[in-house]
mmCIF file of the N, C-alpha and C atoms, coordinates in Angstrom:
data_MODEL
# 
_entry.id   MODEL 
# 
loop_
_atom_site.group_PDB 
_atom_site.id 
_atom_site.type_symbol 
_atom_site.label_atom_id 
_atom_site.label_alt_id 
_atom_site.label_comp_id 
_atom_site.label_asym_id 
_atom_site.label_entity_id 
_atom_site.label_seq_id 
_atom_site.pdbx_PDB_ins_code 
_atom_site.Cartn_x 
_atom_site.Cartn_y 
_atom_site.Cartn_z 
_atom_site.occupancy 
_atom_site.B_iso_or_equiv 
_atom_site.pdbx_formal_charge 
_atom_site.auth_seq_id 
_atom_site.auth_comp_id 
_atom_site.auth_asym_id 
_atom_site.auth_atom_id 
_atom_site.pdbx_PDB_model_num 
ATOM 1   N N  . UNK A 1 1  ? 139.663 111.240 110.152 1.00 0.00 ? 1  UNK A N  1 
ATOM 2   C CA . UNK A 1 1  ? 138.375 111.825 110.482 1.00 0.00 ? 1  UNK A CA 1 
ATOM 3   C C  . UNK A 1 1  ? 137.963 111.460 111.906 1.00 0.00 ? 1  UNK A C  1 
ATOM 4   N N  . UNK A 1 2  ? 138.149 110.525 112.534 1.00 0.00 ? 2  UNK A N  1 
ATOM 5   C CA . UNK A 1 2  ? 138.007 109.832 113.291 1.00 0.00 ? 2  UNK A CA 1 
ATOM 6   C C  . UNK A 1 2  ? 138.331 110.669 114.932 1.00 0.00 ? 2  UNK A C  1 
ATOM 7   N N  . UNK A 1 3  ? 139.738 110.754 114.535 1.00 0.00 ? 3  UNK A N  1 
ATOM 8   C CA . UNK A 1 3  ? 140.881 111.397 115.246 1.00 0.00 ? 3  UNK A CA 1 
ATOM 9   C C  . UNK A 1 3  ? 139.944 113.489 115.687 1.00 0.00 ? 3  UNK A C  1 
ATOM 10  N N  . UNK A 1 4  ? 139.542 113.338 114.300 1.00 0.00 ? 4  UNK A N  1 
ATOM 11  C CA . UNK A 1 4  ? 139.551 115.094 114.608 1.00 0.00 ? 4  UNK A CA 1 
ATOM 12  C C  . UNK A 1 4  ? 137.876 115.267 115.187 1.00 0.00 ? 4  UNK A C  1 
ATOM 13  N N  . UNK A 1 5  ? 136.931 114.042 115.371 1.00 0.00 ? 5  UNK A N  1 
ATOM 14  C CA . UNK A 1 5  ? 136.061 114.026 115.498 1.00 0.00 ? 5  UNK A CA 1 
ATOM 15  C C  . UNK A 1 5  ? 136.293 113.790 117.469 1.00 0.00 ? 5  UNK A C  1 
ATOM 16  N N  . UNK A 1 6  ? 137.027 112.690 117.890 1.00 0.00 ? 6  UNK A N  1 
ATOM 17  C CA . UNK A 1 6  ? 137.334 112.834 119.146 1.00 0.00 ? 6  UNK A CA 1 
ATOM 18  C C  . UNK A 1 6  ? 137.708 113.652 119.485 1.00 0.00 ? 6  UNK A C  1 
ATOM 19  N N  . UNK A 1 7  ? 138.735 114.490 119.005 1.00 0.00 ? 7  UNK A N  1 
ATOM 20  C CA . UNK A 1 7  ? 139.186 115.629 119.772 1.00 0.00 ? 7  UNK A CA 1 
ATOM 21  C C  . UNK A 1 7  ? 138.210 117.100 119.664 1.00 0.00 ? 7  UNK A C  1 
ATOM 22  N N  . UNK A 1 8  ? 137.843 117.202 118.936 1.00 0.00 ? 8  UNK A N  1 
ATOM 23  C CA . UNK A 1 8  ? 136.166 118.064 118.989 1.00 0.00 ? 8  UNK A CA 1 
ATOM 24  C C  . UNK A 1 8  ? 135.867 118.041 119.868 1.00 0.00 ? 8  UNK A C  1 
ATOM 25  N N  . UNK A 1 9  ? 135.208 116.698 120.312 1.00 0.00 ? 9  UNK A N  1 
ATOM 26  C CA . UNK A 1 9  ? 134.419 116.194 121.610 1.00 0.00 ? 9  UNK A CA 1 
ATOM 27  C C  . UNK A 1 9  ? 135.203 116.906 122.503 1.00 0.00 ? 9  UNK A C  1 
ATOM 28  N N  . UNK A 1 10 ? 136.237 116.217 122.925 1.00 0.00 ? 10 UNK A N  1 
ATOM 29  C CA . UNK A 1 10 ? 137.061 116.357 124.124 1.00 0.00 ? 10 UNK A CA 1 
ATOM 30  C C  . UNK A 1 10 ? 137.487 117.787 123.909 1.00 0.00 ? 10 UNK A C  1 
ATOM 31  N N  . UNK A 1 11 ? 137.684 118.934 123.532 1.00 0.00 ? 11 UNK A N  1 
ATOM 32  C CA . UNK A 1 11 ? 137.275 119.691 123.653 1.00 0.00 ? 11 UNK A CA 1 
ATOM 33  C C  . UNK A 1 11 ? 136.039 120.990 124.005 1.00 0.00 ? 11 UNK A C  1 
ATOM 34  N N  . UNK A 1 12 ? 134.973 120.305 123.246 1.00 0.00 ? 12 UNK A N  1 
ATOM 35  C CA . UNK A 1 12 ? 134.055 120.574 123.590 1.00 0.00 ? 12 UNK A CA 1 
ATOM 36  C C  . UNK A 1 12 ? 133.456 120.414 124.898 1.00 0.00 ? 12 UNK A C  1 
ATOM 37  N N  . UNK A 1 13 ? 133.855 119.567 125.758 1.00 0.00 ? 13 UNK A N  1 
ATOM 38  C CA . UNK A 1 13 ? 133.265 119.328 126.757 1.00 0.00 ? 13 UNK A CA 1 
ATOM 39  C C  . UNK A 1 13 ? 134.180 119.294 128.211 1.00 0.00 ? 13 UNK A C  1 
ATOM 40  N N  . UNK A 1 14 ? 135.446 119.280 127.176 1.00 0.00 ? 14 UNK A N  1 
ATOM 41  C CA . UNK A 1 14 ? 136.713 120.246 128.420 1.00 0.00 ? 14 UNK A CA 1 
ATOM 42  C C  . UNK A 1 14 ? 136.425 121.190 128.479 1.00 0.00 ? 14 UNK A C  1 
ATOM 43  N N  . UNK A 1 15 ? 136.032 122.442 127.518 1.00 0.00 ? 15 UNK A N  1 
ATOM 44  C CA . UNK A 1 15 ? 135.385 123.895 127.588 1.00 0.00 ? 15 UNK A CA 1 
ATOM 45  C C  . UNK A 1 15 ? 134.540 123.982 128.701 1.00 0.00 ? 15 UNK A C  1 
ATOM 46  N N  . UNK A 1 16 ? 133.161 123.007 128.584 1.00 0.00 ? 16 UNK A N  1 
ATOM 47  C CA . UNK A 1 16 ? 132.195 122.733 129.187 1.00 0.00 ? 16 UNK A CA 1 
ATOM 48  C C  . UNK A 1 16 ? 132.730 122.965 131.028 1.00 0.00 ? 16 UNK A C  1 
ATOM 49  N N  . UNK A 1 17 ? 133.690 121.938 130.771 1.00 0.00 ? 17 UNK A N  1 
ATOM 50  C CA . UNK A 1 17 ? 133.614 121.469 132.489 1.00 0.00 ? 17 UNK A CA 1 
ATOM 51  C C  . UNK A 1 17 ? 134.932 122.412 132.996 1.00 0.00 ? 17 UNK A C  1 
ATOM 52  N N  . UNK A 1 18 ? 135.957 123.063 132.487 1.00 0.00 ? 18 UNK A N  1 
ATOM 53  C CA . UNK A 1 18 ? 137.180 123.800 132.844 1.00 0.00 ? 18 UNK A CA 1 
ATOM 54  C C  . UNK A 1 18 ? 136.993 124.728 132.492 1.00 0.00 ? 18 UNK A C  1 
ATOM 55  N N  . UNK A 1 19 ? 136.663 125.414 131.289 1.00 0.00 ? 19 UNK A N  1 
ATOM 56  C CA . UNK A 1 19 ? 136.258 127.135 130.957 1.00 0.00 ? 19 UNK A CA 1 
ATOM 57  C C  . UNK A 1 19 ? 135.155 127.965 131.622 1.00 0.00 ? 19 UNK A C  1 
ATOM 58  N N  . UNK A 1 20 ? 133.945 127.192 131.304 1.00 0.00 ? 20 UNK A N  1 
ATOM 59  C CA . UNK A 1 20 ? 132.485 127.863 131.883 1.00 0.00 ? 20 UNK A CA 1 
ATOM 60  C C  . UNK A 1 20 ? 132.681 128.257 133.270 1.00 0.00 ? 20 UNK A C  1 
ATOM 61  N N  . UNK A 1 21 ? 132.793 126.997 134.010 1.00 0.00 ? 21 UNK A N  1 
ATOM 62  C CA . UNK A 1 21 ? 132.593 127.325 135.753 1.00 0.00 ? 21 UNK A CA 1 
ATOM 63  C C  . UNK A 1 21 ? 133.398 128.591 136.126 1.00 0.00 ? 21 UNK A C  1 
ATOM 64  N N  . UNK A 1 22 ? 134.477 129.000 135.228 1.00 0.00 ? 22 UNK A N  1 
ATOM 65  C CA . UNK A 1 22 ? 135.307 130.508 135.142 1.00 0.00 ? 22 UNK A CA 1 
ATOM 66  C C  . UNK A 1 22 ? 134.506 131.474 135.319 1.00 0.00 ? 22 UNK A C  1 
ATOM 67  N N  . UNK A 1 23 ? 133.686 131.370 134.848 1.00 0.00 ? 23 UNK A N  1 
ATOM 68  C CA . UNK A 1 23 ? 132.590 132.502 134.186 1.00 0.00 ? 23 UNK A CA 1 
ATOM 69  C C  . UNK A 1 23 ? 131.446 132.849 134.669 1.00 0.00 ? 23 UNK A C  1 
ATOM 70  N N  . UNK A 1 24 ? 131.423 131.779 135.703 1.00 0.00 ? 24 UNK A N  1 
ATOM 71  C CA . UNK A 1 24 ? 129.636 131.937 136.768 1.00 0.00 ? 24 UNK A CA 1 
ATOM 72  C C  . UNK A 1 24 ? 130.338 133.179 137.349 1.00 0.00 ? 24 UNK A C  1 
ATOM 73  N N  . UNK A 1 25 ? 128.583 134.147 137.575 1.00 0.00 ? 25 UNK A N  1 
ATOM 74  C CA . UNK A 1 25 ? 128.959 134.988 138.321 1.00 0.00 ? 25 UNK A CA 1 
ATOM 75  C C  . UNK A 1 25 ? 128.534 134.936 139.926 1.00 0.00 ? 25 UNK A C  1 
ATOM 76  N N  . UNK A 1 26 ? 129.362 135.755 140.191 1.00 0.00 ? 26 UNK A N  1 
ATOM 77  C CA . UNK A 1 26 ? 129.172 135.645 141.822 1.00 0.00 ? 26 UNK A CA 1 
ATOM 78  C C  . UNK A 1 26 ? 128.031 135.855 142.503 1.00 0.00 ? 26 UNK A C  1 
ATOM 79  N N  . UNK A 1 27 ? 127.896 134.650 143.242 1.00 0.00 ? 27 UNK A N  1 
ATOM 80  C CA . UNK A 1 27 ? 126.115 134.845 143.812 1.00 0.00 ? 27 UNK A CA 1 
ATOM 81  C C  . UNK A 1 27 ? 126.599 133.542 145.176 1.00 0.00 ? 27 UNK A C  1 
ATOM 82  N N  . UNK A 1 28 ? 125.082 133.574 145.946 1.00 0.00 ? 28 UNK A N  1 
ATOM 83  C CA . UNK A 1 28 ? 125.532 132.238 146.868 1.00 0.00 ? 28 UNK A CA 1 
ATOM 84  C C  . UNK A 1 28 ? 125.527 131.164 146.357 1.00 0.00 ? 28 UNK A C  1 
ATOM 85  N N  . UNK A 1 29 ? 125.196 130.652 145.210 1.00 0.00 ? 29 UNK A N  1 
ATOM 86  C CA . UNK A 1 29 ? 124.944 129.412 144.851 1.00 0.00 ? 29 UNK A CA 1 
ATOM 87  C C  . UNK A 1 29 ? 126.425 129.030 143.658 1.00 0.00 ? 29 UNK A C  1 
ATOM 88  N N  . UNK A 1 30 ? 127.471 130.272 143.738 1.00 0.00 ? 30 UNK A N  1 
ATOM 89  C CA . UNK A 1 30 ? 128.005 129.930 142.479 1.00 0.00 ? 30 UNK A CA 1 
ATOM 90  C C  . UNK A 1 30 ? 128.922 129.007 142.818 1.00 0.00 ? 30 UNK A C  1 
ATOM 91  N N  . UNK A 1 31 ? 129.458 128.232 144.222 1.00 0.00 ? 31 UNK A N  1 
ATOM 92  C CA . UNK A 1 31 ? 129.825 127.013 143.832 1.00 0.00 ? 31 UNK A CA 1 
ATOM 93  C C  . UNK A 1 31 ? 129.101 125.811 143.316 1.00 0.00 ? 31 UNK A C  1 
ATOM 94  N N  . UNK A 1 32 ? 127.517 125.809 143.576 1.00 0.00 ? 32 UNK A N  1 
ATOM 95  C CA . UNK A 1 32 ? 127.500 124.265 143.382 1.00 0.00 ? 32 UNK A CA 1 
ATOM 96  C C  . UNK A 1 32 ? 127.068 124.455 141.835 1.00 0.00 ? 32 UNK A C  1 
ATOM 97  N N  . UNK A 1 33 ? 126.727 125.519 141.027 1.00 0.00 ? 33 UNK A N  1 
ATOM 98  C CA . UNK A 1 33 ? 126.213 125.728 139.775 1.00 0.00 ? 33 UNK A CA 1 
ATOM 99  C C  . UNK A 1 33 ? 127.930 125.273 138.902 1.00 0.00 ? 33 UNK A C  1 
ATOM 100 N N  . UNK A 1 34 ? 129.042 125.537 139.735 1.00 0.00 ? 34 UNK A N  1 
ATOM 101 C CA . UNK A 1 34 ? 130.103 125.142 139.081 1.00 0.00 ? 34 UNK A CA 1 
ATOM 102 C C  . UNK A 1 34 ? 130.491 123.578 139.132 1.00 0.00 ? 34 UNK A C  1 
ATOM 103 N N  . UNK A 1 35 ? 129.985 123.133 140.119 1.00 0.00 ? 35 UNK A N  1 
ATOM 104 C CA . UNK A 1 35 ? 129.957 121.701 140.612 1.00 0.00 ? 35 UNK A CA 1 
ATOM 105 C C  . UNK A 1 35 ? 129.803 121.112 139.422 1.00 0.00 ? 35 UNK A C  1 
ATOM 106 N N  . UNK A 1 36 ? 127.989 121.645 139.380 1.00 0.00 ? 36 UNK A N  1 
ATOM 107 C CA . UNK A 1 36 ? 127.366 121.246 138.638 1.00 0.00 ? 36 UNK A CA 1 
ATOM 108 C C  . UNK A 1 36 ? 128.033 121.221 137.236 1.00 0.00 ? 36 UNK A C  1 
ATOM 109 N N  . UNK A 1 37 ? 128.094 122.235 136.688 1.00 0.00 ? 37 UNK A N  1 
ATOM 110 C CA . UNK A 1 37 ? 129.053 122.127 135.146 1.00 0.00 ? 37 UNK A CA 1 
ATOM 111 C C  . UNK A 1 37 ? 129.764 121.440 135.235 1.00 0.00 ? 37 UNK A C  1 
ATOM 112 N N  . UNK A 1 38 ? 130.953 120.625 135.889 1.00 0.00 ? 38 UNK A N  1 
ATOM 113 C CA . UNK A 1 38 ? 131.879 120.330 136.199 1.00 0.00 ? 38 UNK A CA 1 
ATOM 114 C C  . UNK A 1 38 ? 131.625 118.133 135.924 1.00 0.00 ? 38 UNK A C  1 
ATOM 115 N N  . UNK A 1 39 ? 130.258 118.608 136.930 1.00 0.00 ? 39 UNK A N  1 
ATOM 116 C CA . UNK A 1 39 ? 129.754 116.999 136.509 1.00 0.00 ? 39 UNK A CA 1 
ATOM 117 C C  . UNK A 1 39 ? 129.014 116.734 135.266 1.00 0.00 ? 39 UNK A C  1 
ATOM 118 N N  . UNK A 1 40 ? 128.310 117.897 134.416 1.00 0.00 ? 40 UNK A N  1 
ATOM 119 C CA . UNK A 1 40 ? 127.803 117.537 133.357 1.00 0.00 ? 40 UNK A CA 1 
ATOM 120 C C  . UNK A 1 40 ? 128.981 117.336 132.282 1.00 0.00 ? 40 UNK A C  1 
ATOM 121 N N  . UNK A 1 41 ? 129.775 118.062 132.873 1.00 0.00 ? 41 UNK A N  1 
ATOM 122 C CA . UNK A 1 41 ? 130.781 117.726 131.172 1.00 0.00 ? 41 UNK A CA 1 
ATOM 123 C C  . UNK A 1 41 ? 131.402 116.362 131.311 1.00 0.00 ? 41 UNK A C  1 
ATOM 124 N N  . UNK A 1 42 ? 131.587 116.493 132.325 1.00 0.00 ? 42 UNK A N  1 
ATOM 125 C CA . UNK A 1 42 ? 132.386 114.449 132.559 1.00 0.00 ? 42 UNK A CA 1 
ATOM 126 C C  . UNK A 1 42 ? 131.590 113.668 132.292 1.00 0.00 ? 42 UNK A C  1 
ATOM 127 N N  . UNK A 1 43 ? 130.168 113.633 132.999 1.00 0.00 ? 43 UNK A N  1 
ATOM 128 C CA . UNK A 1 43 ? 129.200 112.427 132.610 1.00 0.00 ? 43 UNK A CA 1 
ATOM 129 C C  . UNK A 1 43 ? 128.536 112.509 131.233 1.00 0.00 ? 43 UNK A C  1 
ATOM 130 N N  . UNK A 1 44 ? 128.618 113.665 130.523 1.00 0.00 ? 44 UNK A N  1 
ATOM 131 C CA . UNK A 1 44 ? 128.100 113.985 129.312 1.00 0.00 ? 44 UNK A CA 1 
ATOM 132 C C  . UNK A 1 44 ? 129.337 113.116 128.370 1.00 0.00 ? 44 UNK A C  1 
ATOM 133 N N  . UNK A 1 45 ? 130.859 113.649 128.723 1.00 0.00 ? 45 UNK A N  1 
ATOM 134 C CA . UNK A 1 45 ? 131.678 112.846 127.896 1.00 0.00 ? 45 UNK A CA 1 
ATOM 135 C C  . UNK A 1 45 ? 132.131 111.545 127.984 1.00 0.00 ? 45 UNK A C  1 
ATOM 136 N N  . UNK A 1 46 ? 131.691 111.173 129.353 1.00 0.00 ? 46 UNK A N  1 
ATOM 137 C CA . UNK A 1 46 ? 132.042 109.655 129.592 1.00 0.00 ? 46 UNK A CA 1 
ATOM 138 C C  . UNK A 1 46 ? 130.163 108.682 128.578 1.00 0.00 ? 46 UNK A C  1 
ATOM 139 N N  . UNK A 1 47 ? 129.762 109.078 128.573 1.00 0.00 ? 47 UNK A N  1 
ATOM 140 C CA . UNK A 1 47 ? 128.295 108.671 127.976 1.00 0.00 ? 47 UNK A CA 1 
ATOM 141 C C  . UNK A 1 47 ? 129.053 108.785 126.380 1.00 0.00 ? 47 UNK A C  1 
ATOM 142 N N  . UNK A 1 48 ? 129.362 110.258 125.722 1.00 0.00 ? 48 UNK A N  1 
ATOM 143 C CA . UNK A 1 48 ? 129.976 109.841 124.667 1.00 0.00 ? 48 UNK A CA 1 
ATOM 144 C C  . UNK A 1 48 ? 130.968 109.121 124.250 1.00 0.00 ? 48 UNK A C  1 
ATOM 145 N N  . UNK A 1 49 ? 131.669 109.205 125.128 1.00 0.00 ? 49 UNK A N  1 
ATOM 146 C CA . UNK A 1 49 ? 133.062 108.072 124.698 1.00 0.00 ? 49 UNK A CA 1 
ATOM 147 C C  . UNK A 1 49 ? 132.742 106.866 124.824 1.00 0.00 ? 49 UNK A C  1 
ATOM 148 N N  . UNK A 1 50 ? 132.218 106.258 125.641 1.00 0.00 ? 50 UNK A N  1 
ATOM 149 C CA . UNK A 1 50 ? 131.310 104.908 125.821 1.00 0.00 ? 50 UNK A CA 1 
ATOM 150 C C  . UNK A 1 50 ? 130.447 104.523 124.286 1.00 0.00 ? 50 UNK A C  1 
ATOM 151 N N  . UNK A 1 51 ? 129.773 105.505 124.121 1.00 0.00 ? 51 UNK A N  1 
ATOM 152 C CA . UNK A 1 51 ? 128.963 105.207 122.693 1.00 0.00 ? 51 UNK A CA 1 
ATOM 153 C C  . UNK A 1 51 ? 130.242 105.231 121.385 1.00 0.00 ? 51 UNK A C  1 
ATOM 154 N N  . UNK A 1 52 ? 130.940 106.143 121.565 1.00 0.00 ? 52 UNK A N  1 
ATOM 155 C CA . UNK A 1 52 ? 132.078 106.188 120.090 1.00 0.00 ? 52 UNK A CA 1 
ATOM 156 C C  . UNK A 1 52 ? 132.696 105.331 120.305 1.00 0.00 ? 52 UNK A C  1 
ATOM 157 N N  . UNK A 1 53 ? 133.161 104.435 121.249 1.00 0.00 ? 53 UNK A N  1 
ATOM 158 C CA . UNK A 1 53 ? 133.972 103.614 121.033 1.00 0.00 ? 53 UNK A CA 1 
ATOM 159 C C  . UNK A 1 53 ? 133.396 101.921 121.163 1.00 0.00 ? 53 UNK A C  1 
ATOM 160 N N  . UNK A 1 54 ? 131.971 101.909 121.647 1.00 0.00 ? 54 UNK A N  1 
ATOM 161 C CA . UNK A 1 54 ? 131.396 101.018 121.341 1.00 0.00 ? 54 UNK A CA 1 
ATOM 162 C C  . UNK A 1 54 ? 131.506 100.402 119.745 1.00 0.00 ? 54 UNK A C  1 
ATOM 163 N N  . UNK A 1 55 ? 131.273 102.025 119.280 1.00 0.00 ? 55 UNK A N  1 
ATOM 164 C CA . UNK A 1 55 ? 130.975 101.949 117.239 1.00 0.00 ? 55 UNK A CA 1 
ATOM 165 C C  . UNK A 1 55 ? 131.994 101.646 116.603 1.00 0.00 ? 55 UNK A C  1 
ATOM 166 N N  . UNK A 1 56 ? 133.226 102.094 117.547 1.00 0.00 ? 56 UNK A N  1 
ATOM 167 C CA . UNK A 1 56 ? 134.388 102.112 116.776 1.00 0.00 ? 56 UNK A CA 1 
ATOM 168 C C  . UNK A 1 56 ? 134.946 100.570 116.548 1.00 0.00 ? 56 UNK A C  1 
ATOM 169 N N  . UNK A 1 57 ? 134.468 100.005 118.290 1.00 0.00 ? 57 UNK A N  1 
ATOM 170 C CA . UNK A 1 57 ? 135.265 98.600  117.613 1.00 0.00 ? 57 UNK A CA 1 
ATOM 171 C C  . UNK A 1 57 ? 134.098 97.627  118.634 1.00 0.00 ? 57 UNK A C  1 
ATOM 172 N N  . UNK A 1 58 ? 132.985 97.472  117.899 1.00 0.00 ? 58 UNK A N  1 
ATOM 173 C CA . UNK A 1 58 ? 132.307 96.419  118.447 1.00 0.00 ? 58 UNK A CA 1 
ATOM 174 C C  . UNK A 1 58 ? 132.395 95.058  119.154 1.00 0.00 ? 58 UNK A C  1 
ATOM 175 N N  . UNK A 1 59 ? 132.222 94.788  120.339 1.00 0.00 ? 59 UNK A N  1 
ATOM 176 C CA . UNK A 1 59 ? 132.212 93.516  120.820 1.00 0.00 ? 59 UNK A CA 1 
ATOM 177 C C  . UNK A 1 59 ? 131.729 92.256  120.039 1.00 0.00 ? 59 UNK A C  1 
ATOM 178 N N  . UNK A 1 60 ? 130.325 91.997  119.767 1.00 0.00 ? 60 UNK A N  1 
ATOM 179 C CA . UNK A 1 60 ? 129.668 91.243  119.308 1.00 0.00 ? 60 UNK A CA 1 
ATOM 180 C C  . UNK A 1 60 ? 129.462 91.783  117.772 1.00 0.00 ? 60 UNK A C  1 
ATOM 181 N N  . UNK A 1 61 ? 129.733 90.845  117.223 1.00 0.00 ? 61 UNK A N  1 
ATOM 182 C CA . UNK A 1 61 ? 129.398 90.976  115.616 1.00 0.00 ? 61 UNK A CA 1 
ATOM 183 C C  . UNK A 1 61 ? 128.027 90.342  114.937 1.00 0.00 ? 61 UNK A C  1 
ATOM 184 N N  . UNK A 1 62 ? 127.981 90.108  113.788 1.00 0.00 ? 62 UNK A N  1 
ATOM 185 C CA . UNK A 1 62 ? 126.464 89.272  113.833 1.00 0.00 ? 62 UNK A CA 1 
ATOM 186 C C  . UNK A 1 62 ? 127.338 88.302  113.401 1.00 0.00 ? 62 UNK A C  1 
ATOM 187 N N  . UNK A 1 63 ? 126.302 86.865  113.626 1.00 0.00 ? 63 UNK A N  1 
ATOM 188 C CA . UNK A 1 63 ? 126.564 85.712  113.825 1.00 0.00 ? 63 UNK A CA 1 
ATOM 189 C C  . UNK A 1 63 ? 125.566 85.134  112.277 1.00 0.00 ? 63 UNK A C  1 
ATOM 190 N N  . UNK A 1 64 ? 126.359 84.278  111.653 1.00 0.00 ? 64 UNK A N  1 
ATOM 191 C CA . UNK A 1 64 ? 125.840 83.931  110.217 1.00 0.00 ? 64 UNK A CA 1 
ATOM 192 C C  . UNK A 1 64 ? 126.177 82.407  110.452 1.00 0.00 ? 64 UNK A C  1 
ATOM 193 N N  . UNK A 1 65 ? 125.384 81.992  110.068 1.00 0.00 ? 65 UNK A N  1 
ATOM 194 C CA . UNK A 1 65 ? 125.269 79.929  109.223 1.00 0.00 ? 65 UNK A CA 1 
ATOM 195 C C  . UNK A 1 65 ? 126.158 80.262  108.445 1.00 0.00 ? 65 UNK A C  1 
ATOM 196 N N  . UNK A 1 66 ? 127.204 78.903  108.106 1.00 0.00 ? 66 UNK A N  1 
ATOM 197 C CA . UNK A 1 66 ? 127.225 78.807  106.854 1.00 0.00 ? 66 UNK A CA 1 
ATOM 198 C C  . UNK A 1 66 ? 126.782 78.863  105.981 1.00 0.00 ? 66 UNK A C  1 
ATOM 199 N N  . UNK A 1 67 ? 125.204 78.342  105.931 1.00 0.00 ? 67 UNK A N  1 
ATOM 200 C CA . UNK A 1 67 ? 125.065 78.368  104.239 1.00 0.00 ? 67 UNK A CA 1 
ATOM 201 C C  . UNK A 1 67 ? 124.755 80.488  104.589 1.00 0.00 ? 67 UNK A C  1 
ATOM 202 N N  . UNK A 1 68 ? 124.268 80.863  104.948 1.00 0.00 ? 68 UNK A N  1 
ATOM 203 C CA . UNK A 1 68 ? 124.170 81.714  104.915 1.00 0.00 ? 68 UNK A CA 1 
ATOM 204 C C  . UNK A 1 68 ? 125.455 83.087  104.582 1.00 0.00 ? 68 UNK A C  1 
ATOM 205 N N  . UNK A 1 69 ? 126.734 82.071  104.759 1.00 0.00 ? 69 UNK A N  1 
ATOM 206 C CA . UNK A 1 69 ? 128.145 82.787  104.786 1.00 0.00 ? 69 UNK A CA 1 
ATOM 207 C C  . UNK A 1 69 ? 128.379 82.604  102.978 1.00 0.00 ? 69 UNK A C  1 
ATOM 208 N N  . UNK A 1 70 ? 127.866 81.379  102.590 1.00 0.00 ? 70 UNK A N  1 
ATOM 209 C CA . UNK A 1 70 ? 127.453 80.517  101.360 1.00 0.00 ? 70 UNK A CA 1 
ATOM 210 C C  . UNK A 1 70 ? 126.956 81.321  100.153 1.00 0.00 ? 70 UNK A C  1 
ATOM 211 N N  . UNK A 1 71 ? 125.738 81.863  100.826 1.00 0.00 ? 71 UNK A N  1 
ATOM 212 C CA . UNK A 1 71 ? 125.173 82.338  99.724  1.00 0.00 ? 71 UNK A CA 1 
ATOM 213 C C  . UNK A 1 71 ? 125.549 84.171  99.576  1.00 0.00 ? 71 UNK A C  1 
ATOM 214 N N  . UNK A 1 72 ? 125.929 84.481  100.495 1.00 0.00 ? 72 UNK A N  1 
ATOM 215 C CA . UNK A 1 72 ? 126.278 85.845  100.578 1.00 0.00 ? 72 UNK A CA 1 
ATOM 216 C C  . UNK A 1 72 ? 127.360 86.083  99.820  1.00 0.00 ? 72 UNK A C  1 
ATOM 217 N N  . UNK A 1 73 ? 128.589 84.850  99.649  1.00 0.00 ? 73 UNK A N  1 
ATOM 218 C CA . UNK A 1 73 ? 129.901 84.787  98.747  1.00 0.00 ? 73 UNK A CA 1 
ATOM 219 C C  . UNK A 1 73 ? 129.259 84.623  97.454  1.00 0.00 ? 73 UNK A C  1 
ATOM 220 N N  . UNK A 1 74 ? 128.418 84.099  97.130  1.00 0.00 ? 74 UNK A N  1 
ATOM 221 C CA . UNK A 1 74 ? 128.088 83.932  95.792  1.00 0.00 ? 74 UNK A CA 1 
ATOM 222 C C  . UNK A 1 74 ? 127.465 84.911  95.541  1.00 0.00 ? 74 UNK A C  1 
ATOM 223 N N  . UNK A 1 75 ? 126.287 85.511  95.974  1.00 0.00 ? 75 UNK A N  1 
ATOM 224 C CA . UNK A 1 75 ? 125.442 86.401  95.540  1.00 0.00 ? 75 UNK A CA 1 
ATOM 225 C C  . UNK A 1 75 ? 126.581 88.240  95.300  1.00 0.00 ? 75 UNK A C  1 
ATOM 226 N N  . UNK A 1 76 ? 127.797 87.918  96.191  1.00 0.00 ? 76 UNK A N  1 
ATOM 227 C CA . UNK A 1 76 ? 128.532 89.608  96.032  1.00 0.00 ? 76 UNK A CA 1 
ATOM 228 C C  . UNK A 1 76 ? 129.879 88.844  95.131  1.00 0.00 ? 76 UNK A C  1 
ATOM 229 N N  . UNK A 1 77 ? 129.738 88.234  94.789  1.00 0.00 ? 77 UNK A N  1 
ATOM 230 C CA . UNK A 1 77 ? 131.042 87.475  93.916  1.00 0.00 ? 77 UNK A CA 1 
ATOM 231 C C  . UNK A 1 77 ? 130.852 87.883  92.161  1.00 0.00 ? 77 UNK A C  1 
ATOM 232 N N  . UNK A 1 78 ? 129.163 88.140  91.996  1.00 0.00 ? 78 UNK A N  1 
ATOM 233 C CA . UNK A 1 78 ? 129.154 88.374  90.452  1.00 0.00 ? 78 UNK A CA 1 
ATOM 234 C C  . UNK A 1 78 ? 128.652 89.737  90.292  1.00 0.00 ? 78 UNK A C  1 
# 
């Protein structure tokens, strides 16, 4: 699930930044409007990949006492 959920993304937002800018129509401004697409899909997917993979494998965990490690074994043990 994991797998087909990244590649969604990264699709989705390869579309974004490699398909669309195809498609502006011609005017004076249609390079930087492609620019523009170009930087929203990268900084849009670098923001998501940063967050999914934060979730995926966390740095900091929570931090427990023993007795607190203590009573949590007993209390899911029965």
């Amino acid at each position: 699930m994991g797998f087909l959920v990244f590649l969604l993304f990264t699709l989705i937002w390869g579309a974004v930044g490699g398909v669309l800018p195809l498609f502006v129509p011609r005017s004076d401004n249609r390079g930087i409007i492609q620019v523009m697409l170009i930087t929203t899909a990268a900084c849009c997917y670098v923001m998501w990949l940063c967050t999914y993979m934060a979730q995926v494998n966390p740095l900091v965990g929570p931090q427990l006492s023993g007795v607190t490690r203590l009573l949590m074994a007993r209390g899911w043990s029965s």
